[in-house]
C-alpha atoms as an extended CHARMM CRD file, in Angstrom:
* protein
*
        76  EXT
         1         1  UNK       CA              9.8080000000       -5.7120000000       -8.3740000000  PROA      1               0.0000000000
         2         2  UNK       CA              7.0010000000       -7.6590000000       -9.2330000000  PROA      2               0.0000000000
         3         3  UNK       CA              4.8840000000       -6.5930000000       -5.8960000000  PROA      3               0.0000000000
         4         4  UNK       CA              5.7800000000       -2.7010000000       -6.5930000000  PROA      4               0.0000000000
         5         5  UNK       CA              5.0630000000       -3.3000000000      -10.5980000000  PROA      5               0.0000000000
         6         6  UNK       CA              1.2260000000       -5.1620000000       -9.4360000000  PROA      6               0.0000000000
         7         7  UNK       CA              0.7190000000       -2.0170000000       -7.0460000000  PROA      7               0.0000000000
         8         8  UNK       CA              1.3570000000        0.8210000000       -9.1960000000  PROA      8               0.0000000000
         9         9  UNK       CA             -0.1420000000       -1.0960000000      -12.4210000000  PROA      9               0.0000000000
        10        10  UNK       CA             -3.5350000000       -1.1170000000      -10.5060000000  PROA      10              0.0000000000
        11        11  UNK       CA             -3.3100000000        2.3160000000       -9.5610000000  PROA      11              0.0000000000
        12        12  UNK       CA             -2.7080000000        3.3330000000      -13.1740000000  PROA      12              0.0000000000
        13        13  UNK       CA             -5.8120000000        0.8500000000      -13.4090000000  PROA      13              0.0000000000
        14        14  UNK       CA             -7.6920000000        3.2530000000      -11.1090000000  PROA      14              0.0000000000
        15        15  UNK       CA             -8.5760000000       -0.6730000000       -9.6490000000  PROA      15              0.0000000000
        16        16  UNK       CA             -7.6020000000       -0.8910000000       -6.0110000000  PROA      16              0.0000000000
        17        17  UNK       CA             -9.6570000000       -3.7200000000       -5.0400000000  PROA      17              0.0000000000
        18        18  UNK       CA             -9.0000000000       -5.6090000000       -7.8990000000  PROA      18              0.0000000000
        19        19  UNK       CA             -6.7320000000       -8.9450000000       -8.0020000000  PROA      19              0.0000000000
        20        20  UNK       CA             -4.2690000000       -8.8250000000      -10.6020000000  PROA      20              0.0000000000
        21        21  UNK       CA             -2.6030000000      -12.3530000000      -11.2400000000  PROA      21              0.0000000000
        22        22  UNK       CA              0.6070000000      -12.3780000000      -13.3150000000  PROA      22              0.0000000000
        23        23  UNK       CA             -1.3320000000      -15.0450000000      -15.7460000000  PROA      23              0.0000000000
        24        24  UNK       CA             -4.1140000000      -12.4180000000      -15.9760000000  PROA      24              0.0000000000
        25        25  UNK       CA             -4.5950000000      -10.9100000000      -19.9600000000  PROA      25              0.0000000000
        26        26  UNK       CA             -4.4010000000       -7.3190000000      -18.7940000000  PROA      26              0.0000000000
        27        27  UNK       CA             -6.7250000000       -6.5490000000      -22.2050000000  PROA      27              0.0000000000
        28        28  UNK       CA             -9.5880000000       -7.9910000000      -20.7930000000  PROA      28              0.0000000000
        29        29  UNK       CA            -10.1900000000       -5.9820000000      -17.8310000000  PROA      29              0.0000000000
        30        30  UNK       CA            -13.5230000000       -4.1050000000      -17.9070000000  PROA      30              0.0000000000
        31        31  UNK       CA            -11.5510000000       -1.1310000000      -16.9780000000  PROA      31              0.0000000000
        32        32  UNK       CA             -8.7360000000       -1.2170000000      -19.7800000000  PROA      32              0.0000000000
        33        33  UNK       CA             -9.5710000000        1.2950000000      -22.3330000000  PROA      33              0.0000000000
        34        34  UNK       CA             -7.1250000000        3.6990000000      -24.1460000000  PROA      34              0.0000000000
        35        35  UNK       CA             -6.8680000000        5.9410000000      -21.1960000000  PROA      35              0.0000000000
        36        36  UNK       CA             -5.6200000000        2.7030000000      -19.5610000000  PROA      36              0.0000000000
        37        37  UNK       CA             -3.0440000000        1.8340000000      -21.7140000000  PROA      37              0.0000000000
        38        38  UNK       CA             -1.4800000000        6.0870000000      -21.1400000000  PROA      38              0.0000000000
        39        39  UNK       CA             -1.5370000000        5.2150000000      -17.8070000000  PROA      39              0.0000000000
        40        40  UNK       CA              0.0290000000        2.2840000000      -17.7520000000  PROA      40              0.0000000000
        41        41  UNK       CA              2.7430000000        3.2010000000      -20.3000000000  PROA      41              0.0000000000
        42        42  UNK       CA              3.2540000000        6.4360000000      -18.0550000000  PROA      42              0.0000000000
        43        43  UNK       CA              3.8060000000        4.4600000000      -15.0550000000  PROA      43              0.0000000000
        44        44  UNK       CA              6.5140000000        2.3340000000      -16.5070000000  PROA      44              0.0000000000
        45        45  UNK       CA              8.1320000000        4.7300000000      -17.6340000000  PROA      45              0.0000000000
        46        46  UNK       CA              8.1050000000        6.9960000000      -14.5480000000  PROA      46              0.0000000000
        47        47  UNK       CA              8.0240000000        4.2690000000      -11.7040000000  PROA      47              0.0000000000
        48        48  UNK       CA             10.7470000000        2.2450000000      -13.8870000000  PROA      48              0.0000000000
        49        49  UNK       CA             12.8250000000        4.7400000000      -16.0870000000  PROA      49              0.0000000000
        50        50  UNK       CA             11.4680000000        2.1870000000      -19.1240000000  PROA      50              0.0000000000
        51        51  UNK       CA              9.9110000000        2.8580000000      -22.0530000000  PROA      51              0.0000000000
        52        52  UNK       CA              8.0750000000        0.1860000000      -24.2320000000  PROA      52              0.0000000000
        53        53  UNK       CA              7.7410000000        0.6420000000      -27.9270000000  PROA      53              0.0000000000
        54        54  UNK       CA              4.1660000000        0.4210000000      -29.3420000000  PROA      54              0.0000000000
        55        55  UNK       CA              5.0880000000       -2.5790000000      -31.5470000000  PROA      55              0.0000000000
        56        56  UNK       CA              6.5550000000       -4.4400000000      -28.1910000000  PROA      56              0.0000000000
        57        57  UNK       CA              3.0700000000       -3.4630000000      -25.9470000000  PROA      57              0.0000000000
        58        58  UNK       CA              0.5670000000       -4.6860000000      -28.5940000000  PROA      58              0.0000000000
        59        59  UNK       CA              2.6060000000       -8.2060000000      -28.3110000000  PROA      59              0.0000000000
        60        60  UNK       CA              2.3660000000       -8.2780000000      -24.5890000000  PROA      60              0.0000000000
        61        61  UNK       CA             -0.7150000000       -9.8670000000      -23.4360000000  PROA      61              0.0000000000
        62        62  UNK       CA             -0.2700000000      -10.9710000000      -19.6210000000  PROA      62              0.0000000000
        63        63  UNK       CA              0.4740000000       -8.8320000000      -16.5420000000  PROA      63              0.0000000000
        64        64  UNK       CA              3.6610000000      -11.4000000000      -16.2330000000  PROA      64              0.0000000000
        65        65  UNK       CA              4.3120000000      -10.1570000000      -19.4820000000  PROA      65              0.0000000000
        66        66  UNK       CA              4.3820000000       -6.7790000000      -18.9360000000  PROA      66              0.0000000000
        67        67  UNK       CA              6.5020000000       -7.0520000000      -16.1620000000  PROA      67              0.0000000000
        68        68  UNK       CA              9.2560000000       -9.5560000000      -18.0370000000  PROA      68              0.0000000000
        69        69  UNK       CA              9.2360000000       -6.8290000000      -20.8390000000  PROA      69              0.0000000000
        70        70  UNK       CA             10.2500000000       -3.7170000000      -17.9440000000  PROA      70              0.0000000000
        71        71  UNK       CA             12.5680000000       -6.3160000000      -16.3710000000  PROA      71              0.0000000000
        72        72  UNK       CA             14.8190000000       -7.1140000000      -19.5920000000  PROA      72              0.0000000000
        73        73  UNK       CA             14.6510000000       -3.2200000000      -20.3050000000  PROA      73              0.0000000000
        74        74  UNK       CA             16.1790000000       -2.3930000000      -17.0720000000  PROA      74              0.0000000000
        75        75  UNK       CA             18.7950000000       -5.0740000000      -17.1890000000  PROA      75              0.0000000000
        76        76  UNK       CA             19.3230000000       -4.4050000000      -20.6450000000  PROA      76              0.0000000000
């Protein structure tokens, strides 16, 4: 999960090359931007069948984090 979630969170990224870490505060990439954050919430929710509310995204600050919040939503 966590290999797939890296893969298709840099594509959404549009950031190939880049190494994403789970400790990594997804915010401060130079490429995160509001476009971004569609993307990403788009992939999650296609790629995963999850959707995160606003209020729940805004709190999320890691990659690690990110992927803990799709994990609990798909067990949930």
């Amino acid at each position: 999960m966590k290999e797939k979630f890296i893969e298709k969170f840099k594509e959404a990224l549009d950031a190939d090359g880049k190494d994403i870490r789970l400790e990594d505060r997804f915010r401060d990439y130079d490429e995160w931007d509001s476009l971004r954050y569609l993307s990403v919430i788009a992939m999650i929710d296609s790629e995963f069948d999850v959707i995160i509310e606003t209020a729940e995204f805004k709190k999320t600050e890691t990659v690690g984090g990110l992927i803990e919040e799709v994990e609990k939503r798909i067990k949930g």
